[in-house]
C-alpha positions in Angstrom: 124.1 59.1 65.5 122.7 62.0 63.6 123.2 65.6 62.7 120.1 66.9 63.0 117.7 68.9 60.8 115.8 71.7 61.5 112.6 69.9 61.0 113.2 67.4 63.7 113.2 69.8 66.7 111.4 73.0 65.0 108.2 73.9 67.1 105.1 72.7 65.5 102.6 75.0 66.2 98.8 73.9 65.9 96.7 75.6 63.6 95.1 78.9 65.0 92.1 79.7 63.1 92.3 83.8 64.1 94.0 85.9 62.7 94.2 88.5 66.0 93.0 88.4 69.4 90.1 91.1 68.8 87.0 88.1 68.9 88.4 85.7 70.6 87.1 85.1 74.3 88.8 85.0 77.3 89.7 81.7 78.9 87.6 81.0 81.9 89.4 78.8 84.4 92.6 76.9 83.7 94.8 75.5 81.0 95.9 71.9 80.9 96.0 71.5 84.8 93.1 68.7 85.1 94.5 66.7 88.0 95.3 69.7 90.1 91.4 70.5 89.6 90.3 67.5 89.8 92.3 67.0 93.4 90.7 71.1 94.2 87.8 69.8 93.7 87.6 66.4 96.0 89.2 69.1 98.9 86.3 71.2 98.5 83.6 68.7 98.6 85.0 67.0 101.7 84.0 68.9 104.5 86.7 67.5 107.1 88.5 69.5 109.6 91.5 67.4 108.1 91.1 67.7 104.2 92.6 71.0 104.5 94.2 71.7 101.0 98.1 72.2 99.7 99.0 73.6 96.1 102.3 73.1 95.3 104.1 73.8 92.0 106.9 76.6 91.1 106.4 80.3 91.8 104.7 82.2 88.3 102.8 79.3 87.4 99.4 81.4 88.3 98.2 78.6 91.4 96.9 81.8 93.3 94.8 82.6 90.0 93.7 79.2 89.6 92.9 78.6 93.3 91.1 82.0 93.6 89.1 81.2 89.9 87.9 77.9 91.1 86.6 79.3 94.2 85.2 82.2 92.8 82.8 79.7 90.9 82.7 76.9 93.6 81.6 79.6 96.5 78.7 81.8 94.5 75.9 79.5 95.3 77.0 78.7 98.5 75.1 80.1 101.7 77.1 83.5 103.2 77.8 82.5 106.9 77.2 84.1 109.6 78.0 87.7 111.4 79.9 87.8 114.2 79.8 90.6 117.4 81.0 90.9 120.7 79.1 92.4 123.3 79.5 94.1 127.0 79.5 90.8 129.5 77.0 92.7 132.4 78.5 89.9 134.9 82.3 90.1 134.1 83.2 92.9 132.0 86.3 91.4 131.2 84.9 88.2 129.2 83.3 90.0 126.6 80.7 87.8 124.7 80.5 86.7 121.6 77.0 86.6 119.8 76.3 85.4 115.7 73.0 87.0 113.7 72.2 85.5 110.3 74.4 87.0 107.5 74.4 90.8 107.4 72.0 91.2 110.6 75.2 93.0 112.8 75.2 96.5 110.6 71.1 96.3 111.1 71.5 95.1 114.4 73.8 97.9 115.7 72.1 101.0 114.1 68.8 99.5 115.5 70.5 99.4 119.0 72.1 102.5 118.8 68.4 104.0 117.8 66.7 102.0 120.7 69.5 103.2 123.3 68.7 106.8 122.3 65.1 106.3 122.3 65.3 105.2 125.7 67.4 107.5 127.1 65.6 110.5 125.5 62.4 108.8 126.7 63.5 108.8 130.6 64.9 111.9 130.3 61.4 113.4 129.1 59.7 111.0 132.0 61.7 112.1 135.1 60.5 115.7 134.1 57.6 114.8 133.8 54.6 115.1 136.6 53.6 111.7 136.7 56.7 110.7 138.0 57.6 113.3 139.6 53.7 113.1 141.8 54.8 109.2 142.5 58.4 110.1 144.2 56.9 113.2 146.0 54.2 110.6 147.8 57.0 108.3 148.3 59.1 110.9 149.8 56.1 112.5 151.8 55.0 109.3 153.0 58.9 108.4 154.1 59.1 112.1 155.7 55.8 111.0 157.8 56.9 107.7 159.0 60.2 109.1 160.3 58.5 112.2 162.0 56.3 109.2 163.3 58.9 107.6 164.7 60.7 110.5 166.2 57.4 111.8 167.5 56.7 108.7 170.1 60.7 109.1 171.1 60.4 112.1 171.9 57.0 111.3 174.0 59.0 108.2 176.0 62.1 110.5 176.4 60.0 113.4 178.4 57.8 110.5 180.3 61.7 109.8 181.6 61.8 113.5 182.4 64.2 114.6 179.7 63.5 116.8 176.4 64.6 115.8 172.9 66.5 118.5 170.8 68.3 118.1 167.2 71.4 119.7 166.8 73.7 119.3 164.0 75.7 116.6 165.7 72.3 114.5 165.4 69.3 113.9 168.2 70.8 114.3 172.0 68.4 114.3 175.3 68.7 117.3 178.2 67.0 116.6 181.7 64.3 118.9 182.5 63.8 119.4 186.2 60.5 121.6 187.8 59.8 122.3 183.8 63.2 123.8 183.0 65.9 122.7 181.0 69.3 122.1 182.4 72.7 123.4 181.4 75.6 120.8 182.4 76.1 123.3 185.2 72.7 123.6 186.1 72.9 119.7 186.4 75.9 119.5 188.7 74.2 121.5 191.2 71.2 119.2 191.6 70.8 117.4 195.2 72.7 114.1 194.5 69.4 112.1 195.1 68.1 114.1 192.2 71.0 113.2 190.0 70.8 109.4 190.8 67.7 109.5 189.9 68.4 110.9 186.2 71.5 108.1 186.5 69.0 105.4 186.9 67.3 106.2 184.0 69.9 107.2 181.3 70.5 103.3 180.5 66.6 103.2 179.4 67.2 106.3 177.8 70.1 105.1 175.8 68.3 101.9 174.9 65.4 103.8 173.9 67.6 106.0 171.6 69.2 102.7 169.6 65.8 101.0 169.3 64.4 104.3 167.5 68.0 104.7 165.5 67.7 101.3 164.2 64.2 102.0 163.4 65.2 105.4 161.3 67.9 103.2 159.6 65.0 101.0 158.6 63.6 103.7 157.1 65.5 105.0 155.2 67.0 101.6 153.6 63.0 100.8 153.1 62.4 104.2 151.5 65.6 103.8 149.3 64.9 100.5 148.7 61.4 101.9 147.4 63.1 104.5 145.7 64.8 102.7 143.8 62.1 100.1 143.2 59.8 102.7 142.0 62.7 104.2 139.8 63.5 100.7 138.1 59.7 99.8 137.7 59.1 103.2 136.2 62.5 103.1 133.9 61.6 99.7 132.9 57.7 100.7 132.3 59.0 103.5 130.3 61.3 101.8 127.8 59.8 98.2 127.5 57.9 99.1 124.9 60.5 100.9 123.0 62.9 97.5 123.4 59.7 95.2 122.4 60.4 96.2 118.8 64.0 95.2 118.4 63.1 92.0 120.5 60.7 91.0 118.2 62.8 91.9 115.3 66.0 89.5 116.0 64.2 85.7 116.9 67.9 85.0 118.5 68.5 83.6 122.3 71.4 85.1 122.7 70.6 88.8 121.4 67.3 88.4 123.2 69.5 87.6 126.6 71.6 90.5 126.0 68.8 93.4 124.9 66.7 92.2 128.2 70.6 92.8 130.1 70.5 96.1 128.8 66.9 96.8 129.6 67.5 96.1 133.2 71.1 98.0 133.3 69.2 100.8 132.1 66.3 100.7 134.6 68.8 100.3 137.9 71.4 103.2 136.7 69.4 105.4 134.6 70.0 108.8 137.4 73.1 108.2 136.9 73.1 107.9 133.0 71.3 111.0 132.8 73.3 112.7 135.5 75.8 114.1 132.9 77.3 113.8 129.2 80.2 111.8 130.7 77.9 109.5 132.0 75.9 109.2 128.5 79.0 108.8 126.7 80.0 105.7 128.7 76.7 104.2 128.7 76.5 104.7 125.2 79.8 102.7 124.8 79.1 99.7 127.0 75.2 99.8 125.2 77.4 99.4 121.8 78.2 96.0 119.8 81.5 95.7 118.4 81.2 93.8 114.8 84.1 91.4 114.3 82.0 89.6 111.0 79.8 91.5 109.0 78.6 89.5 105.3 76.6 92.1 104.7 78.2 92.6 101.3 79.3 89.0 100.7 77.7 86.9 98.1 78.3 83.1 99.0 81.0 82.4 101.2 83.7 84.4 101.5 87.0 84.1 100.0 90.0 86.0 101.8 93.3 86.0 100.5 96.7 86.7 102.6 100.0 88.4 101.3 101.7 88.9 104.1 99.9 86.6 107.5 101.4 87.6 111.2 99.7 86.6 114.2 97.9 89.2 114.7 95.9 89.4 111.5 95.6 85.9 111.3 93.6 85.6 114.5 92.7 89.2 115.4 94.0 91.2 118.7 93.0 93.4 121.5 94.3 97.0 121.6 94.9 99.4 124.4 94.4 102.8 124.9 96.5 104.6 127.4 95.2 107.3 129.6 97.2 108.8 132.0 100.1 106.5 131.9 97.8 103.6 132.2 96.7 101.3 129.6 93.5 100.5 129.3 91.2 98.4 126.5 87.4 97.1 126.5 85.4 94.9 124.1 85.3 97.7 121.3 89.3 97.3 121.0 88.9 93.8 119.6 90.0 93.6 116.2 89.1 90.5 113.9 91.4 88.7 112.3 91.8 86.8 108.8 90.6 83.7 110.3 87.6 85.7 111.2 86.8 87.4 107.7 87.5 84.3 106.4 85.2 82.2 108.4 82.4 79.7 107.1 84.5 80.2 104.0 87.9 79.9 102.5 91.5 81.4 103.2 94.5 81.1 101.0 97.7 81.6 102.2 101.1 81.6 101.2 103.3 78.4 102.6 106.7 80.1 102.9 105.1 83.1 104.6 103.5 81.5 107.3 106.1 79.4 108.5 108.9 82.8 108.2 106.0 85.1 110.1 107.1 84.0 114.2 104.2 81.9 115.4 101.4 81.9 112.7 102.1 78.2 111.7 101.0 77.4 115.3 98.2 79.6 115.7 96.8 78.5 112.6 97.3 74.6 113.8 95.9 75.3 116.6 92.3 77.1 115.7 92.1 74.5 112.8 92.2 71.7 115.4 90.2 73.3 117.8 87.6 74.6 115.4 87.4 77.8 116.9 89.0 81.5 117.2 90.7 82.1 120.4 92.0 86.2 120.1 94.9 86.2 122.5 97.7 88.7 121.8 101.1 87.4 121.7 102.7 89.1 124.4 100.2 87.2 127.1 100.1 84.1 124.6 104.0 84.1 125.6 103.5 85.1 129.1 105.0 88.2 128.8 101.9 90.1 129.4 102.0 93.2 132.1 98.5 94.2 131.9 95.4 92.9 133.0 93.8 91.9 129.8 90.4 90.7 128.5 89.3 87.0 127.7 86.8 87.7 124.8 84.4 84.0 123.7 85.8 82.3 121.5 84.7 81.8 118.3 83.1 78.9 116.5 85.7 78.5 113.2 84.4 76.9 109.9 86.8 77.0 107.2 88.9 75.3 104.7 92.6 76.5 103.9 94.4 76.6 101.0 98.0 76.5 101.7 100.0 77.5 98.5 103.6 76.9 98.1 106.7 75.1 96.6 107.1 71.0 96.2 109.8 71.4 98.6 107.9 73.0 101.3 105.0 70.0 100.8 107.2 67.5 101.3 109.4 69.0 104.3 105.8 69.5 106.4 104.8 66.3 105.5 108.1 65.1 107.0 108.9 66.8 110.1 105.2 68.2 111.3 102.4 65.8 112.5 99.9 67.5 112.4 100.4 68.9 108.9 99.3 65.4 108.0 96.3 65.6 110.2 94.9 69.3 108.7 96.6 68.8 104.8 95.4 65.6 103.6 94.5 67.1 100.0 97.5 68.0 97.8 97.1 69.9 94.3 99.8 69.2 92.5 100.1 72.1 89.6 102.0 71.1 86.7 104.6 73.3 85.0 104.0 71.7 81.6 101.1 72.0 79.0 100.6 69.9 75.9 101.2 72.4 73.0 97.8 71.2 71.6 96.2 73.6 73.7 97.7 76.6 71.9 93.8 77.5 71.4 93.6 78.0 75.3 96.7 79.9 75.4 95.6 82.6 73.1 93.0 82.7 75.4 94.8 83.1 78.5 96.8 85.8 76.1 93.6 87.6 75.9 92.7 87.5 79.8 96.1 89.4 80.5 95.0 92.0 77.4 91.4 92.6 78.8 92.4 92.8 82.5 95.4 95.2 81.5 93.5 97.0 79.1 96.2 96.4 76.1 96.6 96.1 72.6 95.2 92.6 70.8 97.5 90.9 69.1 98.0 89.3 65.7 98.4 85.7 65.0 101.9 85.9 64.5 102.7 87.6 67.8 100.8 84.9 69.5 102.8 82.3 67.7 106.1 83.9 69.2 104.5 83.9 72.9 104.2 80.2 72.3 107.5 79.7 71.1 108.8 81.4 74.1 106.5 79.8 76.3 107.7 76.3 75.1 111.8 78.1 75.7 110.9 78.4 79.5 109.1 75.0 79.7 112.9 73.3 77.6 110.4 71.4 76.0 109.4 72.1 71.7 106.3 69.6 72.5 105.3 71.9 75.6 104.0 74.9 76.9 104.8 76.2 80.3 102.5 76.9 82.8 104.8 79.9 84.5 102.0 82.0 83.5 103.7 85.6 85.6 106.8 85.3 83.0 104.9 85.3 80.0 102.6 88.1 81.5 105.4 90.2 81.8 106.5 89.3 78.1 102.8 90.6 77.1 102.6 93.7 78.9 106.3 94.6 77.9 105.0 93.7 74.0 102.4 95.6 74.4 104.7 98.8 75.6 106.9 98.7 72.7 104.1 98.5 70.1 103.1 101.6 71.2 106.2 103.2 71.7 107.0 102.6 67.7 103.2 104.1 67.1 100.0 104.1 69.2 97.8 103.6 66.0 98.9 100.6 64.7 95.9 98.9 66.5 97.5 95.7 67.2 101.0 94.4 69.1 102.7 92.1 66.0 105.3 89.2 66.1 108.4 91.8 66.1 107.2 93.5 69.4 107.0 90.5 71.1 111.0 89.3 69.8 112.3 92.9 70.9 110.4 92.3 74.4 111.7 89.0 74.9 115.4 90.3 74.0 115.0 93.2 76.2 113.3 90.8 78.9 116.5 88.6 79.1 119.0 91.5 78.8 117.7 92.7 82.1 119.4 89.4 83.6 122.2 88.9 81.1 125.1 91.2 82.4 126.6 88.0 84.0 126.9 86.4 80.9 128.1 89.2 78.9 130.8 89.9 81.4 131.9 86.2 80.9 131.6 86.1 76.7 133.7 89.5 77.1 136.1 87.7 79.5 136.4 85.4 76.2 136.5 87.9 73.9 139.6 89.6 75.6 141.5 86.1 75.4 141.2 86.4 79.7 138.9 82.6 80.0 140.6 80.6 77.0 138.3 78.2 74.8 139.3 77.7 71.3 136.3 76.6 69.1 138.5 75.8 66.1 140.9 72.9 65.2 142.3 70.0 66.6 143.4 69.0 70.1 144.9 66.0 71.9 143.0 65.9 75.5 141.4 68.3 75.1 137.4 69.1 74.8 134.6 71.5 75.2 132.4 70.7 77.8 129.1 72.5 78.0 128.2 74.1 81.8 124.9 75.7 82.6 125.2 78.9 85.6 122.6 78.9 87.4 121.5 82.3 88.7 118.1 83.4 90.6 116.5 85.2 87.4 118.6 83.9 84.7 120.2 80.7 83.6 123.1 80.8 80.9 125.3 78.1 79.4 129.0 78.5 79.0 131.4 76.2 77.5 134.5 74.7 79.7 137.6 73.3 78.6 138.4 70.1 79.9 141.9 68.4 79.5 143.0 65.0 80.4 146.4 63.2 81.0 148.0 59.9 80.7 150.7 58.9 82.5 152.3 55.3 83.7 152.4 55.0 87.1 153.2 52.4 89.7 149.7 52.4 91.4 147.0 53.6 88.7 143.3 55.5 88.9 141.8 58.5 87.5 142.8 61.8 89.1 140.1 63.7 88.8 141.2 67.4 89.9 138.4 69.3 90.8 137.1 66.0 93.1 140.7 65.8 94.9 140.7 69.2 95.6 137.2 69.0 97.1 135.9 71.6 94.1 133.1 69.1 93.2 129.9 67.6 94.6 128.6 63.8 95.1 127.2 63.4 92.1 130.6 64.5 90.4 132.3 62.8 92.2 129.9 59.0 91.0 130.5 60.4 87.5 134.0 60.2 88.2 133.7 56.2 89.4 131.3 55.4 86.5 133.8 56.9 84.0 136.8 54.2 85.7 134.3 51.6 85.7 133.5 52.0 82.0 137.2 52.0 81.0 137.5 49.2 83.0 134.7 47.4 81.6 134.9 48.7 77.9 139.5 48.0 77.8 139.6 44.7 79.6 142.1 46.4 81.8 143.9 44.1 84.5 147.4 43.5 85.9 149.1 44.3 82.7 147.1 47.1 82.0 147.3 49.9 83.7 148.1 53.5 84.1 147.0 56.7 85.8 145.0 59.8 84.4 143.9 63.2 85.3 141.2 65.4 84.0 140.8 69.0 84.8 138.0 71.5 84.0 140.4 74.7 83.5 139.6 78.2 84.8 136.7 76.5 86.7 137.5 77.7 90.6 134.0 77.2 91.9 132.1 74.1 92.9 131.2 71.5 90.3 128.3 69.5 90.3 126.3 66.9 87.9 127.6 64.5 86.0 126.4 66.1 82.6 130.3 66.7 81.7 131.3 62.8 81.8 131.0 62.1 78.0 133.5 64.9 77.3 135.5 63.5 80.0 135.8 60.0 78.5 135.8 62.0 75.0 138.8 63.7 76.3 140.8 60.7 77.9 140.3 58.3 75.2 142.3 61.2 73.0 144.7 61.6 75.9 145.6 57.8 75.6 145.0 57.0 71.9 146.6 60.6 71.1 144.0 61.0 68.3 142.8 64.9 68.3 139.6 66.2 69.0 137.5 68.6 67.4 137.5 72.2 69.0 134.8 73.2 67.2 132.3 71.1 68.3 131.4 71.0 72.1 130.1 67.9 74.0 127.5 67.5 76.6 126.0 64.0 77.8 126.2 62.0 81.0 127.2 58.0 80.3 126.4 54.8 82.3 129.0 52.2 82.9 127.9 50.7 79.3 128.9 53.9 77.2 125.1 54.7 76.6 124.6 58.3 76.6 121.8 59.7 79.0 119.6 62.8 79.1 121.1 66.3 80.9 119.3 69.0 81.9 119.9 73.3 80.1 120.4 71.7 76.9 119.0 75.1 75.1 121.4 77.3 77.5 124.4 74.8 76.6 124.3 75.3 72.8 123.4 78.8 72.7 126.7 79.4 75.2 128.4 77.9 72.8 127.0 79.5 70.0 127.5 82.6 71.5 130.8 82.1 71.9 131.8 80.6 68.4 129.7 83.9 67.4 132.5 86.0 69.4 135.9 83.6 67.8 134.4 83.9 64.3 132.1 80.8 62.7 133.9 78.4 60.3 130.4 77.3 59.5 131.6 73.4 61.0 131.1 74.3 64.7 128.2 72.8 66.7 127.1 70.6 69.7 126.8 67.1 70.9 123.8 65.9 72.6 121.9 63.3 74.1 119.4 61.9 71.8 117.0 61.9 74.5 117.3 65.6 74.4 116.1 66.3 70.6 112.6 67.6 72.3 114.5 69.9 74.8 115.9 71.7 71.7 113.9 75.1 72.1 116.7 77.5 70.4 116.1 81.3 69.8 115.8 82.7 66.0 119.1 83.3 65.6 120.2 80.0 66.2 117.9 78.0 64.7 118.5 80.4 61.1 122.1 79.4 61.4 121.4 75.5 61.5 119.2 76.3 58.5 122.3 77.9 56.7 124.6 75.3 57.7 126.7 77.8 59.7 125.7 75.8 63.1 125.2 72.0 63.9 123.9 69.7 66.2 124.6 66.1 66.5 122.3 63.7 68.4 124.2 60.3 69.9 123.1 57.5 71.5 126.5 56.3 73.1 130.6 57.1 73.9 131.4 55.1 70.1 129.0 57.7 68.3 130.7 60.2 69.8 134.0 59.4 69.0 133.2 59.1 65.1 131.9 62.8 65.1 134.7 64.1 67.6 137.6 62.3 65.4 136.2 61.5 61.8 137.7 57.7 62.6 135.7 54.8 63.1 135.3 53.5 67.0 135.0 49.6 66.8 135.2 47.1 68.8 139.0 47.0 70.6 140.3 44.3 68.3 138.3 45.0 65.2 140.9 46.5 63.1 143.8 48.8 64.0 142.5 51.9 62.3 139.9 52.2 65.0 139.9 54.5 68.1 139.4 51.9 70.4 141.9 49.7 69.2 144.2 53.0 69.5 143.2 53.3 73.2 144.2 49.7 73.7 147.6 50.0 72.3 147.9 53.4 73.5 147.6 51.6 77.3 149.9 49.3 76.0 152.6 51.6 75.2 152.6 53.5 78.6 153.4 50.1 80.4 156.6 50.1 78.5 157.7 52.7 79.6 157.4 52.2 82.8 159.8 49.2 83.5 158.7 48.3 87.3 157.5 44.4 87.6 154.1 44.9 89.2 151.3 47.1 88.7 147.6 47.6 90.3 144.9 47.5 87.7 142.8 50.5 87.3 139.8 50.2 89.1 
């Protein structure tokens, strides 16, 4: 055992050869995280549908920064992939089709389109007009006129051979008999001789016939002059605007663009009357003539790299809107939106774990396109079959791209557990590491200057950056150690920073002073918990008493454990001895279910080492209880079980314990003391509170001796262990303990009777006696 010094747990700060951050260079990459690179790195490089990549490691710790600097170099040199459009589908409108063109072709492409289009139309316009044109449909038409007057010419010759006349009304062509030259009337007819009108009888079925033939022949006609029409119209329309689509033809060497411009061409040339017929009919030619881009790397250097706040299914893989028009809805190929998977694509998207899985559906879409390799855009309603609406089907999309899932340890491992295919995509997993070695305190004054430059703040001087380490080695609970929860000590900066210039905006840099009164303020923010409690001591309301002497009775050290803030605060623990005819520890809080599993194992290892350590049997036994007073909540850890023992061995030896000096430690069934975790929140709650009672400069702390590093105590604190007003004590099992808690020696049991343990021995003994029943089960 030892009482320490402040020169075995000080902070030891390497040598920083500045004396500000004025000429020092920012950092460029990372600090201290060279597996997690080295893992980024091997994801990269293996271009595998399944080597998908996962960064875990605690929120603040800067992974989004490090994953978004390493790709910033990684992608620079890459190739930028490829645009992306969709395009009218001539055969089935609703399957719009989806075309690439070589990075930053689809802006070109579309305002070269959009000139061709115009161009053609204004040329066909100009042509119908024209006289050369116009000459070539008259001759068609004159020629058509000719062959029907042909046609009705040699009817109307048969008709009178038949002895009738041919006349045009507007009902159509109808026959009238002509007898001695005239024309009859219908009553004129019925007055005929009846051998006269037989004779017309018997030849009104040749007449009729006669009168099909030539109406089938005039139907002819007129499908072969339309047919010409329209031949003549198309030829023409093509003629006129084949040059004017040669150029963009030539311009784009691509299959598939060349398929579609040569669709156009020929949409043009068969409905061009009625494009030009009027601005309606522009307008929605002009649309369906369009592209819609759904990639466009015009602007990107290298691949791209998109990063996600906030991913739902519809950003993730794009949708299709609707319009609605008099009560109906209605969408086309222009109302397909992209998605990030899109903007993303021949690139790299980094997402946030948690975020996907909460957002309904986007784990499962993104699965899904990552196995399939390609962007399906299907909104959710029809993806769920909920859809009312005939929709489109739009090509999917060819989808090359590695994602970088970021997100906690937890989340890793509960994937990797329960989904199947996360093992299939995620097979890379970056694991960023909360600690640094404090040997890079070089690097940190760099990353110090990154948060300056990008926030456009004060330098700071040496001594300033000396504080931000000390602080940053308080959040890591390590003095040998940095922490890598790089957003906390950004805040602590920028704060810094703010208060420097609040005292005066021409003092040029931010010194040590601002940074202590911004990491005060900082933690006051989250401390009105605390406060409440040390006033709840203050007032006499939570009783501790952290001076004297006390049989069974200890301070135990408790961490609370809050979202922003974590605080220790001592708890009194008291323990009784009793004889009884069936013996065991009764442990309060564990019978009245006010404790947790690893409580409750505490709880057995504490009977096993009295067991073990007392040679208890038959004729040795009693019962105990222990209680953690004013504690109503649920207890957990076994960080309280030296005390405990501390507190029972005084119970039964009834040699007092000091008050002034709190314990913390976990044993194993040997009595060696093991490490606990919130050793700096444990001895400043109880600093704090011997602060409120009044010091008697003897008060201080037991600890693990495991935990010397973990000391990390604010200035106050570690002033008042200079001045002897404060103490700590490092042990390395229950016997060390004892000697500092009772100023006796411990011993062996049967070493000498002075001792403690001899004391707890005879202590057992004398509870037997006075209990005078024959038969007693040993504690076990």
């Amino acid at each position: 055992m030892m009482k320490l010094k402040i020169e075995e747990f000080k902070i030891k700060i390497p040598t920083l050869n500045f004396e500000n951050t004025e000429n020092i260079e920012p950092i460029e990459g990372y600090i201290g995280q060279e597996r997690a690179y080295d893992a980024m790195l091997l994801g990269l490089e293996i271009n595998q549908k399944t080597h998908n990549i996962f960064i875990t490691g605690p929120v603040n710790t800067g992974r989004r920064t490090f994953a978004r600097n390493i790709l910033s170099k990684y992608t620079i040199n890459q190739k930028s992939p490829k645009d992306y459009i969709y395009v009218y589908n001539f055969k089935d409108p609703m399957k719009p089709k989806a075309i690439s063109l070589n990075s930053g072709e689809a802006i070109k492409f579309k305002k070269d389109l959009e000139e061709t289009i115009e161009m053609s139309f204004n040329a066909l316009k100009k042509g119908i007009e024209g006289e050369d044109f116009s000459q070539k449909r008259t001759q068609l038409e004159q020629e058509y006129i000719n062959e029907r007057k042909k046609v009705w010419e040699e009817l109307k010759v048969k008709v009178e051979e038949l002895g009738f006349k041919l006349q045009f009304t507007s009902n159509g062509a109808v026959t009238v008999p002509v007898y001695e030259g005239k024309e009859l009337t219908d009553e004129e007819y019925d007055k005929l001789p009846e051998e006269v009108r037989n004779k017309y009888e018997e030849k009104t079925p040749i007449l009729r016939q006669l009168m099909e033939k030539n109406m089938v022949k005039i139907t002819e006609l007129d499908k072969n002059y339309r047919e010409q029409l329209r031949n003549l119209e198309k030829y023409w329309a093509l003629f006129t605007i084949s040059s004017i689509f040669e150029g963009i033809i030539k311009r784009y060497n691509n299959s598939d663009i060349v398929d579609y411009l040569n669709e156009i061409k020929n949409d043009i040339s068969e409905n061009f009357p009625e494009i030009l017929s009027d601005e309606n009919a522009l307008k929605y030619y002009r649309k369906i003539y369009s592209i819609n881009i759904i990639v466009d790397n015009s602007s990107t250097t290298g691949a791209p790299v998109v990063e996600a706040t906030d991913p739902t299914y519809s950003n993730l893989i794009g949708k299709i809107e609707y319009i609605s028009q008099m009560g109906i809805l209605k969408t086309d190929f222009t109302m397909i939106k992209p998605g990030l998977l899109h903007k993303a694509n021949g690139g790299y998207l980094i997402l946030d774990a948690e975020k996907v899985m909460k957002n309904p559906y986007v784990w499962d879409a993104l699965k899904n396109a990552l196995m399939n390799q390609e962007i399906k855009i299907e909104n959710l309603e029809g993806k769920l079959g909920l859809n009312i609406v005939h929709t489109l089907e739009p090509d999917p999309i060819p989808l090359d791209i590695k994602v970088i899932l970021i997100g906690e340890e937890w989340m890793y491992e509960l994937l990797y557990e329960y989904d199947p295919d996360f093992k299939k995509l995620f097979n890379i997993k970056v694991p960023f590491d909360t600690e640094i070695d404090i040997d890079k305190a070089e690097y940190f004054a760099m990353f110090v200057k990154n948060i300056i430059k990008e926030n456009n703040l004060k330098d700071f001087t040496k001594k300033a950056i000396e504080e931000l380490i000390k602080y940053s080695c308080r959040l890591s609970g390590k003095n040998n150690k940095l922490s890598a929860k790089f957003g906390w000590l950004k805040n602590i900066i920028i704060e810094a920073n703010y208060i420097s210039e609040m005292y005066s905006d021409t003092i040029p840099y931010v010194d040590a002073n601002s940074v202590k009164e911004a990491i005060i303020k900082h933690e006051n923010m989250f401390s009105l918990y605390r406060d409440k409690i040390l006033e709840s001591i203050k007032e006499g309301k939570l009783i501790l008493e952290t001076k004297g002497e006390k049989i069974g009775q200890i301070n135990g050290l408790t961490v609370m454990d809050m979202d922003s803030y974590s605080f220790g605060i001592p708890v009194k623990i008291t323990a009784k001895v009793f004889a009884a005819k069936q013996s065991g520890l009764i442990d309060i809080q564990r019978d009245s279910d006010l404790s947790g599993r690893i409580h409750r194992k505490s709880t057995m290892i504490i009977e096993n080492y009295f067991y073990s350590k007392y040679h208890l049997d038959d004729h040795m036994t009693f019962s105990a209880s222990i209680s953690f007073e004013q504690v109503y909540s649920m207890l957990e850890g076994d960080s309280a079980s030296l005390a405990e023992v501390l507190a029972l061995i005084s119970a039964i030896s009834n040699v007092p314990l000091k008050q002034y000096i709190a314990v913390t430690g976990s044993i194993d069934q040997h009595g060696n003391i093991q490490p606990v975790g919130g050793i700096i929140e444990k001895v400043e709650g109880f600093y704090n509170v011997c602060k409120i009672q009044g010091f008697t400069g003897s008060q201080g702390v037991i600890i693990p001796h495991q935990n010397i590093s973990n000391l990390v105590l604010n200035n106050e604190i570690e002033e008042a262990i200079k001045d002897e007003k404060f103490h700590i004590y490092a042990v390395k099992n229950v016997d060390e303990a004892i000697e500092i808690m009772t100023d006796k020696k411990a011993r062996e049991v049967d070493d000498h009777k002075d001792n403690v343990n001899y004391l707890v021995i005879e202590g057992i003994s004398n509870l037997k006696k006075t209990h005078p029943k024959k038969r007693f089960w040993p504690w076990k």
